[in-house]
TORKOLRO-357961 format. One line per 3 residues: number of its first residue (from 1); their letters; for each residue x, y, z of C-alpha. Coordinates in nm, 3 decimals. Example, Ala and Ser with C-alpha at 12.3 -4.5 7.8 and 13.67 -1.06 7.14 Angstrom:
BEGIN
1 = AS = 1.230:-0.450:0.780; 1.367:-0.106:0.714
This chain:
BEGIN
1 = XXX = -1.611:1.442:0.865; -1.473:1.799:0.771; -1.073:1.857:0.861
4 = XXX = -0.880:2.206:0.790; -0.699:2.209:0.450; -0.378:2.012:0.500
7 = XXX = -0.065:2.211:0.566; 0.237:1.970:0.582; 0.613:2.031:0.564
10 = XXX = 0.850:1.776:0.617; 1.215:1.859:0.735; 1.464:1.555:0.671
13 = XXX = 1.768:1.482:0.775; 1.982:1.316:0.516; 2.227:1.022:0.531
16 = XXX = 2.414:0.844:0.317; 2.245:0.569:0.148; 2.423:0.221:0.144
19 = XXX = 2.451:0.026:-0.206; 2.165:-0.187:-0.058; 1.893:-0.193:0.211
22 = XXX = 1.801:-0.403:0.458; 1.473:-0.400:0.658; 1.640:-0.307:0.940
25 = XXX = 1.796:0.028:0.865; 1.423:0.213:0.770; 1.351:0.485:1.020
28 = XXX = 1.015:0.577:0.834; 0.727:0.394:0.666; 0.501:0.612:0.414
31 = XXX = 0.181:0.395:0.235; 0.040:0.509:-0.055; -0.225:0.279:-0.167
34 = XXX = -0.619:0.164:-0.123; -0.848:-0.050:0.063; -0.549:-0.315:0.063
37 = XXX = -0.368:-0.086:0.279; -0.551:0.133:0.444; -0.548:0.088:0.825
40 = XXX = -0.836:0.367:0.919; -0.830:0.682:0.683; -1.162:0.584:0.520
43 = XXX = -1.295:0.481:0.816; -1.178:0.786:0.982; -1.296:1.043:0.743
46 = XXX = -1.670:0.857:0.706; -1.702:0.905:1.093; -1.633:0.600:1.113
49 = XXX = -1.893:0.438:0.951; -1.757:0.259:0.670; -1.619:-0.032:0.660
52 = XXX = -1.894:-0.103:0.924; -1.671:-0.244:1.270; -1.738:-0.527:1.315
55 = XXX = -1.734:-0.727:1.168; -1.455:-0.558:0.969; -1.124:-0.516:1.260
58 = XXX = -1.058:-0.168:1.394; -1.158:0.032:1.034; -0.961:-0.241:0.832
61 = XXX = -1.105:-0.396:0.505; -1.027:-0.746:0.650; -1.113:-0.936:0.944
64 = XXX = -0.805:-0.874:1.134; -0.443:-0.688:1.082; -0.349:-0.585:0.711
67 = XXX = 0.014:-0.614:0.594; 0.082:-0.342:0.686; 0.065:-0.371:1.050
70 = XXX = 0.219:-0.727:1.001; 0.538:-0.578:0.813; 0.532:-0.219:1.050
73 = XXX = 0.523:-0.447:1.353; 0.856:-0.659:1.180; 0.993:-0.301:1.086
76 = XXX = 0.933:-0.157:1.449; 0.754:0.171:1.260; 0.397:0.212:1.278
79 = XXX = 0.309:0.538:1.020; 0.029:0.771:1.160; -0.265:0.795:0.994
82 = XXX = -0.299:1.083:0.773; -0.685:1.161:0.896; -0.463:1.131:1.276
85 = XXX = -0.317:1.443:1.168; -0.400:1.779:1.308; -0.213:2.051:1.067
88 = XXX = -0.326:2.319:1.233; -0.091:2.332:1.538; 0.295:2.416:1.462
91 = XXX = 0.464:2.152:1.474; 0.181:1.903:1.371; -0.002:1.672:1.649
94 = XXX = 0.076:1.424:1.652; 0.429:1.451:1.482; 0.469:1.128:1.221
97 = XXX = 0.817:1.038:1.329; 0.702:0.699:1.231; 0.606:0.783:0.859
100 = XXX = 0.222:0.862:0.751; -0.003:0.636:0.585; -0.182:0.773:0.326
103 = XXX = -0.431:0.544:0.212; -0.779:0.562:0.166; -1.026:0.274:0.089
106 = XXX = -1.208:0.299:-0.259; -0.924:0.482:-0.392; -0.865:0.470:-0.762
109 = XXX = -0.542:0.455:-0.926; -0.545:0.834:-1.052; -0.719:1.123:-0.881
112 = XXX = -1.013:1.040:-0.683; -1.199:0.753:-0.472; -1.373:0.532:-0.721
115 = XXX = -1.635:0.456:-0.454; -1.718:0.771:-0.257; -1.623:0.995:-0.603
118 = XXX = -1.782:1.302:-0.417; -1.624:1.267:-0.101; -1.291:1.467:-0.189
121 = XXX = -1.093:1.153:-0.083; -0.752:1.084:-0.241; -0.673:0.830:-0.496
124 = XXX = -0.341:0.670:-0.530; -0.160:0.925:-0.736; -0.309:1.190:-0.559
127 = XXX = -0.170:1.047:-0.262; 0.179:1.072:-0.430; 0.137:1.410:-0.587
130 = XXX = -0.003:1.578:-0.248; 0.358:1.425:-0.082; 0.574:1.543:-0.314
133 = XXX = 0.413:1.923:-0.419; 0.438:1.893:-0.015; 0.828:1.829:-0.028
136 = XXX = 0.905:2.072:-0.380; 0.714:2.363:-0.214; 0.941:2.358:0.082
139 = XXX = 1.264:2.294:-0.116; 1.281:1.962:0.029; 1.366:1.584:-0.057
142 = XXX = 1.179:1.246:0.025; 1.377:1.089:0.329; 1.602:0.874:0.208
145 = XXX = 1.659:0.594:0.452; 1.233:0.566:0.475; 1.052:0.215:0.274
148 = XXX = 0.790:0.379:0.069; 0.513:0.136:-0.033; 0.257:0.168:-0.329
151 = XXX = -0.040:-0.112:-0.388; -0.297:0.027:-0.596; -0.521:-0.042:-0.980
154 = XXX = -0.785:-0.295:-0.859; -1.086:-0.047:-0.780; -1.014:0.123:-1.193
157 = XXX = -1.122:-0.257:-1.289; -1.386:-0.332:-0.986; -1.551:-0.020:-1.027
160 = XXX = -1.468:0.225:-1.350; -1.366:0.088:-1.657; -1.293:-0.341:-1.563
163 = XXX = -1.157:-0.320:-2.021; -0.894:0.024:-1.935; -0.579:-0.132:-1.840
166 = XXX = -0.375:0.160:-1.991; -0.508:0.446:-1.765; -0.381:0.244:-1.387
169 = XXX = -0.098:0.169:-1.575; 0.006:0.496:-1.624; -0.122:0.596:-1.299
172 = XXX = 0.104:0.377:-1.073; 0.405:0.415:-1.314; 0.331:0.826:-1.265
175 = XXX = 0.266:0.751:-0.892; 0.633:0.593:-0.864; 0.864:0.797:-1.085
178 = XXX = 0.678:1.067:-0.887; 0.825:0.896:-0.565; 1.170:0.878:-0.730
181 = XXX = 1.200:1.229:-0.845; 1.157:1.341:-0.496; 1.460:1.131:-0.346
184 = XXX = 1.262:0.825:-0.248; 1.523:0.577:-0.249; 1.335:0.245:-0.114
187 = XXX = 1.032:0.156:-0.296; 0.840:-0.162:-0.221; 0.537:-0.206:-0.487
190 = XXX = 0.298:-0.493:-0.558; 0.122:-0.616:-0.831; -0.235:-0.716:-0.839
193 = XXX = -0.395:-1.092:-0.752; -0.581:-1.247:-1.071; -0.911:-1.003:-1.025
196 = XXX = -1.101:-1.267:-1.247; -1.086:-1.547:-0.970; -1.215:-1.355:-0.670
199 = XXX = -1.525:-1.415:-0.532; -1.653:-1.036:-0.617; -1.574:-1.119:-1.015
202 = XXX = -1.867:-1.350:-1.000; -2.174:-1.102:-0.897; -2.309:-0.761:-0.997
205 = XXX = -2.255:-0.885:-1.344; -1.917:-0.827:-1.352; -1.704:-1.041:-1.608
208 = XXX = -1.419:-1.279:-1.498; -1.253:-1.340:-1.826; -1.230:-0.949:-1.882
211 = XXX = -1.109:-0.893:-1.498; -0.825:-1.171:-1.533; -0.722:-1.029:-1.885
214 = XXX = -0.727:-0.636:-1.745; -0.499:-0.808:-1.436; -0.207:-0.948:-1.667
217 = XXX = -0.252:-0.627:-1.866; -0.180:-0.415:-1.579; 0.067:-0.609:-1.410
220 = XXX = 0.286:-0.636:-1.730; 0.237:-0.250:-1.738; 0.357:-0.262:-1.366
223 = XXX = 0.650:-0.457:-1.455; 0.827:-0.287:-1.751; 0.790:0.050:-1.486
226 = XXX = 1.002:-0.217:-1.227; 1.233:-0.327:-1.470; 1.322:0.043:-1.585
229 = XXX = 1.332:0.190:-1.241; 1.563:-0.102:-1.139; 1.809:0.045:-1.400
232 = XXX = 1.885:0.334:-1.113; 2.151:0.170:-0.947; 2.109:0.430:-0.675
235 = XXX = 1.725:0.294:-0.595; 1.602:-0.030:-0.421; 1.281:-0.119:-0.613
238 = XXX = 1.138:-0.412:-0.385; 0.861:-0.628:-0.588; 0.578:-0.837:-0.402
241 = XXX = 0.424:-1.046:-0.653; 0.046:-1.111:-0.518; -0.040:-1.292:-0.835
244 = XXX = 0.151:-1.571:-0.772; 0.068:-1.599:-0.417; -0.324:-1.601:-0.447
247 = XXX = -0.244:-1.865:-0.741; -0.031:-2.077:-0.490; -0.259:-2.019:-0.175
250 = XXX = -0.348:-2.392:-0.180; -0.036:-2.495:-0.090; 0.032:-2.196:0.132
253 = XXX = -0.203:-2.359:0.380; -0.510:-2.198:0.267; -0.822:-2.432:0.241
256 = XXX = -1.069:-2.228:0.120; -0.950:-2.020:-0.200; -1.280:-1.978:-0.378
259 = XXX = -1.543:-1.873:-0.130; -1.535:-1.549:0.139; -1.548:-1.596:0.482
262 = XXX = -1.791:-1.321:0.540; -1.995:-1.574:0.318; -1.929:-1.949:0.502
265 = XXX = -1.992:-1.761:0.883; -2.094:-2.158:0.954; -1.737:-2.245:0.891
268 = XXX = -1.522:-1.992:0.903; -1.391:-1.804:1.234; -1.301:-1.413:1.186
271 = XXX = -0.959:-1.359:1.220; -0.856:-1.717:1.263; -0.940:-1.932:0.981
274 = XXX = -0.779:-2.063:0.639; -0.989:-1.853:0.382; -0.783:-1.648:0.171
277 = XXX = -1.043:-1.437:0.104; -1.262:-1.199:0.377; -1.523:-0.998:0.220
280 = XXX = -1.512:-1.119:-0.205; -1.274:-0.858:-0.285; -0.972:-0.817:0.030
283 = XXX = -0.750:-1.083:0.152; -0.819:-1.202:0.520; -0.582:-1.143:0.756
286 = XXX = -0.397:-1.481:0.734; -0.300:-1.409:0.357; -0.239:-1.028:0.508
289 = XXX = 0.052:-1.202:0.715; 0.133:-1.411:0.381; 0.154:-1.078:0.146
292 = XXX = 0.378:-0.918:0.507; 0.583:-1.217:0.472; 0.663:-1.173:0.120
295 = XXX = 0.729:-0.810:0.172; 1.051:-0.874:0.421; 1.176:-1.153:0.214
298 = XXX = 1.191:-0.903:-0.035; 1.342:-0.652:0.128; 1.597:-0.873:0.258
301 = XXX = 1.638:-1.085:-0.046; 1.770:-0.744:-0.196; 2.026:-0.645:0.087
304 = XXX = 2.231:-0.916:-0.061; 2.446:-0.899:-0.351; 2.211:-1.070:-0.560
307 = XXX = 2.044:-1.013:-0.837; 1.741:-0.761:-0.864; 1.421:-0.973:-0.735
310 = XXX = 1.146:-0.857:-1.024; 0.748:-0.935:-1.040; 0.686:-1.280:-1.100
313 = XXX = 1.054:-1.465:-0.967; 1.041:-1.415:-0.616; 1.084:-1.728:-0.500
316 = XXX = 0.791:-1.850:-0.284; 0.941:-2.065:-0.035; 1.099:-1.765:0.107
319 = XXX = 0.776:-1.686:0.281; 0.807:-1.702:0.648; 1.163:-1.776:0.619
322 = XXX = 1.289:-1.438:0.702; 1.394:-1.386:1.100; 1.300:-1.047:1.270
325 = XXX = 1.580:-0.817:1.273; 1.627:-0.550:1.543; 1.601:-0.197:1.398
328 = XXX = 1.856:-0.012:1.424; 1.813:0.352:1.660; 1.541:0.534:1.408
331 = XXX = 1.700:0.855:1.282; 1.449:1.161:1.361; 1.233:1.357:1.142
334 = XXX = 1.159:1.725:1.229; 0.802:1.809:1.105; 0.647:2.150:1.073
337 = XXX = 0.357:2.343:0.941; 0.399:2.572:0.655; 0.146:2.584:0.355
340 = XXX = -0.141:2.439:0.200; -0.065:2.220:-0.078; -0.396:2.134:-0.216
343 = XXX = -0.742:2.190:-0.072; -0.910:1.974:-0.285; -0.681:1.622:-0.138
346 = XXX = -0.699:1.768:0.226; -1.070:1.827:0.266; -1.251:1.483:0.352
């Protein structure tokens, strides 16, 4: 699937920013991110062909809804796909009010897709870098009452170098302060599960022990970006930690934590079932609405005059404990064509 070379500018209205957000004062939702997050780009720009549906849902690496339909459906924003996008009309069709997702399945941490590496797809800081040369070239600034979410480093250790825990390091923590020079103002990142005990870290000769060291590597890495960024008292750095919640699943209500369901068909029931795990390498879409969970109680863990919630001390019986809010009116976004702000991340 060919599309014209993006050409996106993005008009915002600014506000004043309170000291603290809650999850009910977002107007916009922008994903940056992988297969963890991608609700159809992939699937989209492979005419939609991969991930094969079914049995994956609706273009989704998982057997149902990902997070982030769980936490856009909590939010009341759903972010058009960026393959949705037609930049050749003025203004754009249709126009993302809602916030775009930008994620693409396979997508390394850096430049390009660490699966389809000829396909011209996006990786993770690509993602970032395409939003804001976007915003600079218009002599523009990242909405600041939007959540901006980032999930990305698993496919560098899947699928390119499972020992280089430096390069997705520097990668995400480019990707973020790349966010936050633009005027992003509400940032909700997550670290990565323990690689080593999936399912896929046992075939294709991959090796657990390396996986699970390159995780705690990277999510160390991930966490001294946090802790700095959470210096800006005029930022709200939200922090999912995944680690912990894979580690816990057991008591989470998940009965199967070691085996996919794709694998135990006999037992398990797509989209309703207790495995935490769909395919050997993506959560199913019960621990989607886990990792959703986790995301508001973040959020709203923060609007309070509490300390800053880091990776690794959010406190797990929080989960499911947070009640829907009603948004408030979402503030509009004006979007218009102007200029193409690289070929190379807009042809797929």
């Amino acid at each position: 699937m060919k599309k014209q070379a993006i050409a996106a500018g993005f008009v915002l209205f600014s506000f004043m920013l309170p000291a603290k957000a809650s999850a009910a004062s977002f107007d916009q939702l922008y994903v940056f991110g992988d297969s963890l997050s991608d609700t159809g780009n992939i699937y989209n720009a492979t005419g939609k062909t991969y991930p094969a549906s079914p049995p994956y849902f609706e273009g989704r690496f998982s057997d149902g809804p990902l997070w982030v339909d769980y936490l856009g459906d909590q939010l009341g924003l759903k972010p058009t796909l960026l393959t949705d996008i037609n930049f050749t009309t003025i203004p754009p069709t249709p126009i993302p009010t809602q916030g775009i997702n930008f994620a693409f399945g396979g997508a390394s941490s850096g430049l390009d897709n660490a699966i389809l590496p000829n396909q011209n797809l996006p990786g993770v800081l690509k993602q970032v870098l395409g939003f804001a040369g976007t915003l600079k070239a218009n002599n523009q600034t990242a909405d600041p009452n939007a959540l901006y979410t980032l999930w990305g480093g698993a496919n560098d250790f899947f699928f390119l170098n499972p020992e280089d825990s430096t390069t997705p390091i520097s990668n995400i923590s480019l990707a973020l302060n790349t966010l936050v020079g633009v005027g992003a103002k509400n940032i909700l990142v997550f670290n990565l599960p323990d690689l080593g005990e999936l399912p896929a870290a046992k075939i294709d000769n991959r090796n657990p022990t390396t996986l699970s060291k390159s995780t705690n590597e990277f999510n160390l890495g991930l966490a001294k970006t946090v802790s700095d960024l959470s210096q800006n008292p005029n930022l709200n750095i939200f922090s999912v930690d995944t680690y912990s919640l894979f580690n816990q699943a057991s008591t989470l209500g998940f009965t199967n934590v070691t085996e996919s369901c794709l694998s135990r068909l006999d037992i398990c029931n797509p989209g309703n079932n207790k495995f935490l795990v769909w395919d050997g390498f993506h959560p199913t879409t019960a621990a989607h609405q886990v990792i959703a969970d986790a995301a508001l109680a973040a959020i709203e863990a923060k609007s309070v005059p509490e300390p800053a919630i880091n990776l690794g001390i959010l406190a797990l019986g929080a989960f499911g404990a947070i009640a829907v809010l009603k948004r408030q009116q979402k503030r509009s976004a004006l979007v218009s064509a102007s200029r193409v702000i690289d070929a190379k991340l807009s042809q797929y």
